[in-house]
C-alpha positions as CSV (number, residue, x, y, z in Angstrom):
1,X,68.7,58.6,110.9
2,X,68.4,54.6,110.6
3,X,70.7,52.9,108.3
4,X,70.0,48.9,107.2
5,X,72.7,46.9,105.9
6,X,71.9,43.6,104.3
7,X,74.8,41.2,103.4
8,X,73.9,40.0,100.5
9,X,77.0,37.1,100.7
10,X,75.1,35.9,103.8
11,X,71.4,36.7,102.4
12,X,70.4,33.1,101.8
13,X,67.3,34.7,100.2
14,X,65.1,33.0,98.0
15,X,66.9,29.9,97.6
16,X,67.3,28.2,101.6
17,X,65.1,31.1,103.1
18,X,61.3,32.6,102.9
19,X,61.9,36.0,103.6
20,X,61.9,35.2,107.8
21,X,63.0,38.8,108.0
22,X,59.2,39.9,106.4
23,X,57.6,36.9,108.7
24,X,58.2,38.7,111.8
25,X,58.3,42.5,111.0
26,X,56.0,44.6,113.1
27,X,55.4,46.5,110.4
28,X,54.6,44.1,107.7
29,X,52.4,42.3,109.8
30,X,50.3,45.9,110.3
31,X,50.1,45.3,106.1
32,X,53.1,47.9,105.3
33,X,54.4,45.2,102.9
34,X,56.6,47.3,101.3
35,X,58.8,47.8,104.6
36,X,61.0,44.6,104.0
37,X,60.7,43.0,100.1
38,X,62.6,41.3,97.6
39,X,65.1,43.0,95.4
40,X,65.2,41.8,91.4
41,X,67.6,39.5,92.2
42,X,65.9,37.7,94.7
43,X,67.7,39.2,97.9
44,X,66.2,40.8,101.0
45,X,65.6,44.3,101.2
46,X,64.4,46.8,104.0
47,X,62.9,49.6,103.7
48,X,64.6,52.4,106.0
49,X,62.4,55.3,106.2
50,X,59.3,52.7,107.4
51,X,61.9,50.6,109.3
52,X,61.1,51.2,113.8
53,X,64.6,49.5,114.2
54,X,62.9,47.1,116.6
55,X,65.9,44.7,115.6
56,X,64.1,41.3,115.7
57,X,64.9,40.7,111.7
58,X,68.4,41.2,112.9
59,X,67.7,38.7,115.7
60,X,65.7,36.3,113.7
61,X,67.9,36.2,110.5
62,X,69.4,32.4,110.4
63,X,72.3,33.8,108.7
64,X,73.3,36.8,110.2
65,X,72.9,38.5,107.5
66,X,70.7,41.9,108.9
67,X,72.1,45.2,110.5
68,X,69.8,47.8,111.7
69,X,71.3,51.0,113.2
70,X,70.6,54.4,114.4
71,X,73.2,57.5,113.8
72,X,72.3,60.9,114.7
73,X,69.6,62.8,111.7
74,X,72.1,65.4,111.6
75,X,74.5,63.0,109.8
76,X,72.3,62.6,106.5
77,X,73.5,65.9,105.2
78,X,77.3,64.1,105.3
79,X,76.7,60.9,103.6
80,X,79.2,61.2,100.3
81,X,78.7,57.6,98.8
82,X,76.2,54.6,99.3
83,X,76.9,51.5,96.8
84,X,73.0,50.4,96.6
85,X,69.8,49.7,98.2
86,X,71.5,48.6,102.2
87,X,74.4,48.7,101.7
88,X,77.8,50.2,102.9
89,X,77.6,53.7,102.9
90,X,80.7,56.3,103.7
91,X,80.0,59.6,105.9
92,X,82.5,62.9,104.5
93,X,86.0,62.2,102.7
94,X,89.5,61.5,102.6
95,X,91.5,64.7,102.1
96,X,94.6,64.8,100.4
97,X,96.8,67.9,101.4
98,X,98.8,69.1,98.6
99,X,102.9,67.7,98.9
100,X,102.1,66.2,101.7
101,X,101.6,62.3,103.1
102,X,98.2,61.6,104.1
103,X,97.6,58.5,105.9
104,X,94.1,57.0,106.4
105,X,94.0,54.5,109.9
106,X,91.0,52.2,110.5
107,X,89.5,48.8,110.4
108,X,89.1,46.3,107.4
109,X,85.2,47.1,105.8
110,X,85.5,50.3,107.3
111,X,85.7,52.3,104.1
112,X,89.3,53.3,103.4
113,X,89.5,51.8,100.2
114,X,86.2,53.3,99.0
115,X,87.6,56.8,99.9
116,X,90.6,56.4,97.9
117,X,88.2,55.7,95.2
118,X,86.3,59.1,95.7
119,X,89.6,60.6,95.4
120,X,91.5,59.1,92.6
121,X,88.2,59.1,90.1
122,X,87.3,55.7,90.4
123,X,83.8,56.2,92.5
124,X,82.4,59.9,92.2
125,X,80.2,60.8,95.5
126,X,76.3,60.1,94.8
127,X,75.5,61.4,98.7
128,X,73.3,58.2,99.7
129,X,71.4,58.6,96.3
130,X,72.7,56.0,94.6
131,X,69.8,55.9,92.1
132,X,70.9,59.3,90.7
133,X,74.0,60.5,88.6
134,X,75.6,64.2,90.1
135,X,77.3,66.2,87.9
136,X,80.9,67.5,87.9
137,X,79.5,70.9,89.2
138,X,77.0,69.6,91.4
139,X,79.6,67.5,93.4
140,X,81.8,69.9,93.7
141,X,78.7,72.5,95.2
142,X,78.2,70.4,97.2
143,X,81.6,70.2,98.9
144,X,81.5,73.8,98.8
145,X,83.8,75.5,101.9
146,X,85.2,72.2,102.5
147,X,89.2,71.5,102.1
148,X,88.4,68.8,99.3
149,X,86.5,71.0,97.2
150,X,89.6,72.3,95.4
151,X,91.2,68.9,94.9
152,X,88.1,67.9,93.6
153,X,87.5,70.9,91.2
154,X,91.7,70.1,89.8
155,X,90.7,66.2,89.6
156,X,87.4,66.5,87.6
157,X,89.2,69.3,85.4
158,X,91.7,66.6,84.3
159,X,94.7,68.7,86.0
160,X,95.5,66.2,88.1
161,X,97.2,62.8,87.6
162,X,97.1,60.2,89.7
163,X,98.6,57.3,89.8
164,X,97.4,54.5,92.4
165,X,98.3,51.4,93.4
166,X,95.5,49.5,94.8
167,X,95.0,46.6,97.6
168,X,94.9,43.8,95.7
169,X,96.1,43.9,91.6
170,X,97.8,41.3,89.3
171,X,100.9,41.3,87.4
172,X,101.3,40.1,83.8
173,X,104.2,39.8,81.8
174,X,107.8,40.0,82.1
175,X,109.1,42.5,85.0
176,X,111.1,44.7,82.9
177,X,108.3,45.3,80.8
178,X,106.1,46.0,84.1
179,X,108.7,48.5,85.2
180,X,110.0,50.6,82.9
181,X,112.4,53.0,84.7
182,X,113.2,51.6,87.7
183,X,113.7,55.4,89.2
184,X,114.1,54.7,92.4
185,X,116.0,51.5,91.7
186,X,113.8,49.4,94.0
187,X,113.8,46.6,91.4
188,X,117.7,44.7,91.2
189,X,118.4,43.5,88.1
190,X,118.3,40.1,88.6
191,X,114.5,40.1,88.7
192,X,113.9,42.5,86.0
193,X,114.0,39.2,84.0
194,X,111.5,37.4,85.7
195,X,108.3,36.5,84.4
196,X,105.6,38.2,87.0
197,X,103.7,34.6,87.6
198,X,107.1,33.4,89.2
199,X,107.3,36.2,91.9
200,X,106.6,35.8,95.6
201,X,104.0,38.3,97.3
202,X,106.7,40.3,98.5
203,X,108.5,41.0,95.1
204,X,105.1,41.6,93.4
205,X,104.6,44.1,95.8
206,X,107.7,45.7,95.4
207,X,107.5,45.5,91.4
208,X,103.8,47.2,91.7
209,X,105.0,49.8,93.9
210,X,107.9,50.1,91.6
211,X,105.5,50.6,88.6
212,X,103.3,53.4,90.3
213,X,106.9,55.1,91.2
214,X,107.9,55.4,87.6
215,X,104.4,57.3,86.9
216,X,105.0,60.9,86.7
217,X,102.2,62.5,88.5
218,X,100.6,65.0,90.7
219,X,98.9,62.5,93.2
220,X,100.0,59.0,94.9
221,X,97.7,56.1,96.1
222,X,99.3,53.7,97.8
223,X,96.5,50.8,99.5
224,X,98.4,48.6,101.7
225,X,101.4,49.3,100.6
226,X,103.4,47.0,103.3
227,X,101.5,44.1,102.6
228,X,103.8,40.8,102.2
229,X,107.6,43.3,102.2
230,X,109.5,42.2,104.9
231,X,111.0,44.8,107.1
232,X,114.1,45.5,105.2
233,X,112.0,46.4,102.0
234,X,109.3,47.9,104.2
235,X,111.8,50.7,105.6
236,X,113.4,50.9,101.9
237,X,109.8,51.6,100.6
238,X,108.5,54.1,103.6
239,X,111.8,56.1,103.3
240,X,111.4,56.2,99.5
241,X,108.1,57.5,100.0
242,X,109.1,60.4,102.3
243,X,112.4,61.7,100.5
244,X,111.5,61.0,96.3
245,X,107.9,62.1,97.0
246,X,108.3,64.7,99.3
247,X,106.5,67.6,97.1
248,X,104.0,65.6,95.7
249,X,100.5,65.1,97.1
250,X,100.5,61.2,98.7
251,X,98.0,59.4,100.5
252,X,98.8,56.1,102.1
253,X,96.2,53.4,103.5
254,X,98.1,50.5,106.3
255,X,98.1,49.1,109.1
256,X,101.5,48.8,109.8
257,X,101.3,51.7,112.6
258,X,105.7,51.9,112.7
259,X,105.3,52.5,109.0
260,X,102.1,54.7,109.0
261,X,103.9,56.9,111.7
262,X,107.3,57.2,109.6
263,X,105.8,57.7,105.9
264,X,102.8,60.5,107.2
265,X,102.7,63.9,107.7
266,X,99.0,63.9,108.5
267,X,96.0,61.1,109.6
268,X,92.4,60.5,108.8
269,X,90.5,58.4,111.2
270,X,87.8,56.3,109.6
271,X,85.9,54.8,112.5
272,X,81.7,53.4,112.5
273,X,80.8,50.2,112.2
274,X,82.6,47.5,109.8
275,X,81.1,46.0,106.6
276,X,78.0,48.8,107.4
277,X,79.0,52.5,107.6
278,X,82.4,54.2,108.0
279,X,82.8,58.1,108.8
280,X,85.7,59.8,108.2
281,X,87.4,62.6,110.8
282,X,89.1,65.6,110.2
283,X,92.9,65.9,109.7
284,X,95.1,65.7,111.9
285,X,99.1,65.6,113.1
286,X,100.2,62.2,112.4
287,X,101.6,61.9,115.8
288,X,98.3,62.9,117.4
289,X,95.5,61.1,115.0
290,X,98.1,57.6,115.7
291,X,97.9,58.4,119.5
292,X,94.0,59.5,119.4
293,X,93.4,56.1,117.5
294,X,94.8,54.2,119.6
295,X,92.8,55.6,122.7
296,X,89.7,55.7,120.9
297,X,88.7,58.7,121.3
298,X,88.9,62.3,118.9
299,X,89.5,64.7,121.6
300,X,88.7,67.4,118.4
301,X,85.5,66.0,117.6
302,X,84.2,64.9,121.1
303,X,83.7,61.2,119.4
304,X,84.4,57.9,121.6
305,X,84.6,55.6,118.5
306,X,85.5,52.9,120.6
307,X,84.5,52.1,124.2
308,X,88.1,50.5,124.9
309,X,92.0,51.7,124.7
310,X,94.5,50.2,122.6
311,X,97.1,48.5,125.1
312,X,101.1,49.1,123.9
313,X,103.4,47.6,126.3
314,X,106.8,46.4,126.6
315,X,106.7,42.7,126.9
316,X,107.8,41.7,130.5
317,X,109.0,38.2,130.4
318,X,106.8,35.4,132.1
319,X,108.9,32.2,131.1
320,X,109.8,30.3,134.4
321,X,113.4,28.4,134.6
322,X,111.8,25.4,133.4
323,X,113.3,24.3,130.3
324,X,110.9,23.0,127.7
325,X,112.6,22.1,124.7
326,X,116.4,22.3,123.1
327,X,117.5,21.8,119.6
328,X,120.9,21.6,118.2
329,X,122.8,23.4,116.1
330,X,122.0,22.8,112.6
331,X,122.2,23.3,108.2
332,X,119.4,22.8,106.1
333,X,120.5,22.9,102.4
334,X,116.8,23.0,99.7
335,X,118.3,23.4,96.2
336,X,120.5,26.1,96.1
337,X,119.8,27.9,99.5
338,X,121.7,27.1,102.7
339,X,120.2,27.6,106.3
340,X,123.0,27.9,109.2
341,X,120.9,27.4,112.8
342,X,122.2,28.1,116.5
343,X,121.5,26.0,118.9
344,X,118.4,27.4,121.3
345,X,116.3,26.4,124.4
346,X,112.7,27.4,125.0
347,X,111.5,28.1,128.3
348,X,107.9,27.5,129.8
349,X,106.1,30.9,128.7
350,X,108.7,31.6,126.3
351,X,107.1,33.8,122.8
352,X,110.2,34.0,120.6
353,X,110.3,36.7,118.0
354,X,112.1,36.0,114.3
355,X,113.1,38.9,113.3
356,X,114.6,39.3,109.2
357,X,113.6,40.2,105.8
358,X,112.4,37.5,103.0
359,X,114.4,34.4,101.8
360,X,117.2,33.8,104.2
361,X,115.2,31.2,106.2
362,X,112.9,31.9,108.7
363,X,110.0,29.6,107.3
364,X,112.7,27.0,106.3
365,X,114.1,27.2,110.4
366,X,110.3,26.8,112.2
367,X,109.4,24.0,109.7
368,X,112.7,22.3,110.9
369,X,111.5,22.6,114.6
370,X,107.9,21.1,113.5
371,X,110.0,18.1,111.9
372,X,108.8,18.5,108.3
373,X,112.3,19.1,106.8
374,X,115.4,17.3,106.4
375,X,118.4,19.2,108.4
376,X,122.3,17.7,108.8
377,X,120.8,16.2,112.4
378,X,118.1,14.0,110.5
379,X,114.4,15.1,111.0
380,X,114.2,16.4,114.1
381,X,112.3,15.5,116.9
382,X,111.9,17.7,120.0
383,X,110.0,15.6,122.1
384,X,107.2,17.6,122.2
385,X,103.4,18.6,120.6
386,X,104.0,21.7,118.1
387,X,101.1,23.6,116.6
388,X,101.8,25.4,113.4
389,X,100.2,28.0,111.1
390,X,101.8,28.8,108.2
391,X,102.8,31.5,106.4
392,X,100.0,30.5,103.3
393,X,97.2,29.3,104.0
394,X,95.2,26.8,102.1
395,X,91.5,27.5,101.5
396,X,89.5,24.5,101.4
397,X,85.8,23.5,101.4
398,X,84.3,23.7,104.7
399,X,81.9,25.5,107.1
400,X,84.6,27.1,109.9
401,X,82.3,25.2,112.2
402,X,83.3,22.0,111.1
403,X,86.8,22.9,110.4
404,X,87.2,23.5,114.1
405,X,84.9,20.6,115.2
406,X,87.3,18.4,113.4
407,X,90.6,19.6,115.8
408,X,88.8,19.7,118.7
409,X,84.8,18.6,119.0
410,X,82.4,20.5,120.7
411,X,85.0,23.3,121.0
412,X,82.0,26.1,122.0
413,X,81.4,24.1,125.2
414,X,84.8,24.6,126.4
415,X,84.6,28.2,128.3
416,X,88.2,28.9,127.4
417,X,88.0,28.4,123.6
418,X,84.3,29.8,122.9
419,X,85.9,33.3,124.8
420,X,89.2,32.8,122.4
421,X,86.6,33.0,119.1
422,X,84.7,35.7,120.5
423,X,87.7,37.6,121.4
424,X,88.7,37.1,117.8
425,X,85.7,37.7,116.2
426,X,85.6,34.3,114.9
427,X,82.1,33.0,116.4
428,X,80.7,35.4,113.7
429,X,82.2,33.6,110.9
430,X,81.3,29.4,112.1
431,X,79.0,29.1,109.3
432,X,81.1,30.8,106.4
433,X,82.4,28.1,103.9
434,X,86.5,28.7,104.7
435,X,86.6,29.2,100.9
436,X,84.9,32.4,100.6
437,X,86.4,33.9,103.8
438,X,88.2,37.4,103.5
439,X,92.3,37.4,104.3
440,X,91.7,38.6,107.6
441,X,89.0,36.0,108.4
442,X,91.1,33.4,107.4
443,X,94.1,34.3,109.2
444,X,92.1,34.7,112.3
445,X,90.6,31.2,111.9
446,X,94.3,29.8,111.3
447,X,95.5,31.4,114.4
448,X,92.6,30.0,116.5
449,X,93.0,26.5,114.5
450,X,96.5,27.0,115.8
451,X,96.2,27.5,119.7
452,X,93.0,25.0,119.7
453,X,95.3,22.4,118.7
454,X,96.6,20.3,121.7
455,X,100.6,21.3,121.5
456,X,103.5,22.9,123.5
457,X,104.9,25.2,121.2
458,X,102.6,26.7,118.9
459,X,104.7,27.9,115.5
460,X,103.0,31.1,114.2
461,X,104.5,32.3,110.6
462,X,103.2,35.8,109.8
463,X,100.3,36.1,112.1
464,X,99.5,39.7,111.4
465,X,99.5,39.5,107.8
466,X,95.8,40.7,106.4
467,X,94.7,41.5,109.9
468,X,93.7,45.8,111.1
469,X,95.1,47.0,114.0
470,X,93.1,46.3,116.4
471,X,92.9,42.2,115.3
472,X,97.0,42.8,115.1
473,X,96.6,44.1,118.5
474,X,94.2,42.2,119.7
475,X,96.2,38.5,118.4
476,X,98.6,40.1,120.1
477,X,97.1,40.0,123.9
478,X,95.4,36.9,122.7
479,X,98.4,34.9,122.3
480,X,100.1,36.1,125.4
481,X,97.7,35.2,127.1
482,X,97.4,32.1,125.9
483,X,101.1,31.0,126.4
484,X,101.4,32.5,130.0
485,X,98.4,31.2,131.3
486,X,98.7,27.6,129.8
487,X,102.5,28.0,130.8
488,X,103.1,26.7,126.9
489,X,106.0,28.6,124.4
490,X,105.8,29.8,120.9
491,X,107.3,31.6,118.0
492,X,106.6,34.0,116.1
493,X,107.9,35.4,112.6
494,X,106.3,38.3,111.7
495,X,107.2,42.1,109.6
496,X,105.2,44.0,111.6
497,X,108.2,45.4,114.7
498,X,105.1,46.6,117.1
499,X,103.9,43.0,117.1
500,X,107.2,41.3,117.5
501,X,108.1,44.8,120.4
502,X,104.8,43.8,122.0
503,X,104.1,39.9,121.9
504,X,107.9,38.9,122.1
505,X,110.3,38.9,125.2
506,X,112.8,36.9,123.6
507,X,113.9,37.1,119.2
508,X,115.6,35.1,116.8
509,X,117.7,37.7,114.5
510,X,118.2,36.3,110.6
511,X,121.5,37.4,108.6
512,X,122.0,35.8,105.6
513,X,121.3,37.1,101.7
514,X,117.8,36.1,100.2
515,X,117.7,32.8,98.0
516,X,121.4,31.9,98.9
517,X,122.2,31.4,102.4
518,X,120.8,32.3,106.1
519,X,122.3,32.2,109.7
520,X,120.0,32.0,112.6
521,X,121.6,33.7,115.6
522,X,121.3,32.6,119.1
523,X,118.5,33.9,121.2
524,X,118.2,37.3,122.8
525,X,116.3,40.0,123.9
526,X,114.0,41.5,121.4
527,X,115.0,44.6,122.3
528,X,118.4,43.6,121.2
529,X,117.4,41.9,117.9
530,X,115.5,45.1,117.0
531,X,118.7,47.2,117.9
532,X,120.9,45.0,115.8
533,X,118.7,44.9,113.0
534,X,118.1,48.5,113.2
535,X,121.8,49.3,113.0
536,X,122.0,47.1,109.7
537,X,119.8,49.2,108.3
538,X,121.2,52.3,109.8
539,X,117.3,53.2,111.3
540,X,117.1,54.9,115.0
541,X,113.8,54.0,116.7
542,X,112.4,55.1,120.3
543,X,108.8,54.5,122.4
544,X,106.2,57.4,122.3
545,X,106.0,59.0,125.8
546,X,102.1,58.9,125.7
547,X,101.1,55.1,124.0
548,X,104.6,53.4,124.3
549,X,104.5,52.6,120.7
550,X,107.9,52.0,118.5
551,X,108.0,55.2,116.6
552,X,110.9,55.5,113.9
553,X,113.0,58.8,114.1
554,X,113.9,60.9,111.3
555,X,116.9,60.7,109.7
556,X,119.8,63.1,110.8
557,X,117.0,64.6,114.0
558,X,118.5,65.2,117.1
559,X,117.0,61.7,118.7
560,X,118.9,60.0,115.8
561,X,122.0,61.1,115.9
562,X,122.0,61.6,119.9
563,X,120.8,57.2,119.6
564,X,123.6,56.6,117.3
565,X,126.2,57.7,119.6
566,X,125.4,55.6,122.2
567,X,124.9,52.8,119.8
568,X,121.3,52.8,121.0
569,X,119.1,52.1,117.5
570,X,116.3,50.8,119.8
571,X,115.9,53.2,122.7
572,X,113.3,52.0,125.4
């Protein structure tokens, strides 16, 4: 079976190309015309059934905008949706499992959304024929013997409701008219009077969330649920999930794998090749798919999906005894908020952790240390080259090639950095206009905008926010590297407590109450932070034996209570 994937985004076709792709086909040239034509709307197209897959349209493209692959013939019999004429196409299904929490794991393009799509209604499966219309009882033939058919067979009957809240959505409108029961009381008060166009990321998360909670139904979507909540509400949201929901049917989508391994009951591995074709795998113990996902390998299936292992370690320390930088104890007061900072010194190979939920100051602190705020001490000045990325990025318009040229020039010629992009993914991007970039292309960019820069401490402020796992994981060993081999510091706020566990020796734990007033502690182990921020919220966590991942016990389990005793909420 050969699939062919054009992007039509990066199709340049007709306007700043003449059909190169058709120019140098083997096949065209022996008169087969039809093999690679244009579509109505002027785009490429390939023809797969005449296509030899001898890949030098793929080479040849000047936009990168041509995949040709081969996948076993056997698979055509599983393909359950194709969008169009080369395009994405998904290989068998999400499977919800009734009152239970289903999560689905995998990378960005990979097809996760899609499959909650199949399953809530939104797509119906048109198994690669996108041309043709199926009917309720041919779809549901054709699933015949599998575990989805009789989910499918309820949902198409209408016996089913499902309520979903999707990866990205809007809010209009007041938020006590968005929210009209508050049943969980995840909403307080105060910002049931707030007009939605006021609110954060984080609280129009939460009032979403909130709104899909309030639907009484049989099934529950959540996409991304995690997305902008800082920890505090992340935890309040997974263990609202697990107790209020616990005999309904719920099926979660993140990338938060602490999260994903305390909300699910079960996992789906969605693996193939991003932005071209994603198969799903069987079900599995959550425990098990988390563990086989990492590894890259389905021990079930006899599938390598990927030909390297996920890498979860405690951070050892590498800072030396040589001080780099100090900075005093100080307040910041912006409007009615108050910030209360420590005094702290960074060491040479120092990554700092800042570890605390939304609004009590941790954006407000590392913009102090860059010298772009007012504090009791005056502006202050460290002494030394930062590098900052910011929490929100601005878009702007720009090829990324020239947005990188322009911090450091002829930045591919340098060894160091042209491995840094690749690693990242980045060199794929260059000549993508920053405005039309994806959230995880542009944090990636920002992050290597970041380190490119010529700086002592780099500032990073939520640098796994829109990124999968393995671009989480992968920024992870990206910037260690970077600050132990350059013998440079950093610090890093982020939600996510397997980034912060992994990337961080040292962390910064945030007190305070959100919009009013914050108190940045001293520095400590993050091992500590994590343990006092865990007792706060009364939340035992340990390392699995196998990856070494932070996994979150259960409430009232023997490992909790056995943790608590010993007042270890953070067990290494």
């Amino acid at each position: 079976m050969r699939i062919a994937v054009i992007r039509e985004k990066e199709c340049e076709a007709p306007d700043n190309c003449n059909y190169i792709c058709a120019e140098v086909c083997p096949v065209v040239r022996k008169g087969f015309r039809e093999t690679v034509y244009p579509r109505e709307n002027g785009k490429a197209a390939i023809n797969e059934s005449l296509c030899i897959a001898c890949g030098i349209c793929v080479k040849r493209c000047p936009f990168d905008a041509i995949r040709v692959i081969n996948l076993p013939d056997e698979m055509m019999k599983e393909v359950t949706f194709q969008y169009g004429v080369n395009t994405f196409r998904t290989f068998n299904i999400a499977t919800p499992v009734e009152k239970k929490v289903v999560g689905l794991i995998g990378r960005n393009g990979i097809g996760k959304t899609t499959n909650i799509n199949l399953i809530s209604n939104s797509l119906r499966p048109n198994f690669g024929e996108y041309q043709q219309m199926f009917s309720t009882e041919e779809i549901i033939k054709r699933f015949r013997g599998k575990d989805i058919q009789p989910f499918l067979t309820k949902l198409y009957s209408g016996s089913l409701k499902v309520a979903k809240k999707p990866q990205d959505f809007t809010l209009t409108g007041k938020v006590g008219d968005i929210i009209k029961n508050n049943r969980f009381e995840l909403i307080r008060k105060s910002l049931m009077e707030r007009d939605s166009e006021t609110l954060s990321g984080g609280e129009a998360q939460l009032v979403k969330i909130a709104s899909i909670l309030d639907e009484d139904a049989d099934v529950y979507i959540f996409d991304e649920p995690m997305n902008f909540l800082d920890i505090t509400h992340r935890l309040v949201v997974a263990e609202t999930i697990r107790t209020k929901l616990n005999d309904k049917t719920v099926i979660v989508v993140e990338h938060d794998l602490v999260m994903l391994d305390y909300l699910t009951d079960l996992i789906q591995i969605l693996y193939g090749s991003d932005a071209n074709y994603g198969i799903v795998s069987q079900v599995m113990p959550s425990r098990n798919g988390i563990n086989n996902y990492i590894e890259g390998y389905l021990p079930s299936e006899n599938v390598r999906f990927r030909n390297w292992e996920i890498k979860i370690k405690k951070t050892l320390s590498t800072a030396s005894a040589k001080p780099l930088v100090s900075w005093p104890e100080f307040k910041v007061t912006l409007g009615g908020f108050n910030l209360h900072t420590k005094s702290g010194t960074i060491y040479e190979g120092d990554i700092i952790g800042v570890i605390g939920e939304n609004g009590i100051g941790k954006t407000t602190f590392i913009k102090s240390l860059a010298g772009s705020l007012e504090t009791s001490e005056g502006k202050l000045d460290l002494g030394v080259k930062i590098s900052y990325k910011p929490q929100m990025i601005q878009r702007f318009d720009s090829m990324v090639i020239d947005a990188l040229n322009a911090i450091k020039p002829n930045f591919m010629e340098d060894n160091e950095l042209s491995g840094l992009i690749n690693k990242l993914d980045v060199n794929k991007i260059l000549n993508k206009n920053i405005k039309t970039l994806s959230g995880g292309e542009l944090q990636k960019v920002a992050i290597v905008a970041c380190l490119m820069a010529d700086a002592e401490i780099y500032l990073f402020d939520e640098p796994s926010a829109n990124l999968d796992i393995e671009d989480r994981l992968g920024t992870m060993s990206i910037i260690s590297s970077f600050i132990s081999t350059k013998k440079k510091s950093a610090i890093v706020v982020d939600h996510d407590l397997m980034f912060l566990d992994s990337v961080c020796s040292k962390s910064i734990l945030f007190n305070g109450e959100a919009g009013l007033n914050g108190l940045c502690d001293e520095i400590t182990s993050t091992s500590s932070a994590i343990n006092s921020f865990l007792k706060r919220v009364d939340i035992t966590m340990r390392r699995d034996k196998d990856s070494g991942r932070p996994r979150i016990n259960l409430r009232g389990s023997r490992l909790d209570t056995e943790q608590k005793a010993t007042n270890k909420f953070f067990s290494d």
